[in-house]
C-alpha positions in Angstrom: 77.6 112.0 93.6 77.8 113.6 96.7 75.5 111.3 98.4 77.2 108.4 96.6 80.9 109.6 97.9 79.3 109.4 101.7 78.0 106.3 101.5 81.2 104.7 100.5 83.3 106.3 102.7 80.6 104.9 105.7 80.5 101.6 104.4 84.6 101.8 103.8 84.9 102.7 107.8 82.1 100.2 109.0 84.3 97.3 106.7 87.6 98.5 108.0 85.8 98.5 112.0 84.6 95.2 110.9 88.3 94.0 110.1 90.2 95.6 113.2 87.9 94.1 115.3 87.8 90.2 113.8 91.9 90.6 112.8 93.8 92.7 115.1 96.6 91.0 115.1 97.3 90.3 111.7 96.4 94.0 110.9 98.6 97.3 111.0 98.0 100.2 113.4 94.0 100.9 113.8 94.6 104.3 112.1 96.0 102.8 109.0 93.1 100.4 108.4 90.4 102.4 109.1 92.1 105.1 106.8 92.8 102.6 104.1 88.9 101.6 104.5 87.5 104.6 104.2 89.5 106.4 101.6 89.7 103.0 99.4 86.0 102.9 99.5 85.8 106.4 98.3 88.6 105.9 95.1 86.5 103.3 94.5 82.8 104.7 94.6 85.1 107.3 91.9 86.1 104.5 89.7 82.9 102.7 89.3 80.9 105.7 89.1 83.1 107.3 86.5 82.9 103.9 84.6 79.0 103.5 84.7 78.1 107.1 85.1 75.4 108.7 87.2 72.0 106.9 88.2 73.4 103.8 89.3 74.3 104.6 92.9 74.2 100.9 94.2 76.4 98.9 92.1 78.6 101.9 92.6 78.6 101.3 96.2 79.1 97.7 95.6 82.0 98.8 93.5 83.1 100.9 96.4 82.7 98.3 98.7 84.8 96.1 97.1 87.5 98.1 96.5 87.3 99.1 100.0 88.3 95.1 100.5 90.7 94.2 98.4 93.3 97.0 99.4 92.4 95.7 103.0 93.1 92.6 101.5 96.9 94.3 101.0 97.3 95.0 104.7 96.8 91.3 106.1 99.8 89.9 107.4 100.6 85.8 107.5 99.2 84.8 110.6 102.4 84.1 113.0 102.9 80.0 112.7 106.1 79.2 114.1 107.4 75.7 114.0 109.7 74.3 116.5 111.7 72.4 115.9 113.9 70.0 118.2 117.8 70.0 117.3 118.1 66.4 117.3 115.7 66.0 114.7 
């Protein structure tokens, strides 16, 4: 489990990295997403492990991983569109 736990939390960072570095600005502070990476890929390596029990370290690192996205899924903010608009329209 041990094992299992550090691998998540490495792929967690390298998927938040991967994210702060293709969307910095649509994502929070650095800090925050590499925390939220990291630490959601951990919660989830936890979830799926205590759902499939042990011997199945890599769909509990695909769990892991995917748990690790979709919370920084949560952080992405709209991308800043703004219309102008003439006032004689």
């Amino acid at each position: 489990m041990f094992l299992e736990a550090l691998g998540a939390a490495l792929l967690g960072f390298a998927l938040a990295w991967a994210a702060v570095h293709r969307l910095p600005d649509r994502l929070p502070a650095r800090t925050v997403v590499l925390t939220t990476g990291t630490l959601g890929a951990v919660f989830g390596a936890l979830v799926t492990h205590g759902a499939l029990g042990p011997g199945h370290a890599l769909p509990t690192l695909v769990g892991a991983v995917a748990i690790s996205a979709v919370l920084l899924s949560l952080l992405i903010r709209p991308a800043s569109r703004r219309l102008r608009r003439s006032a004689a329209a």
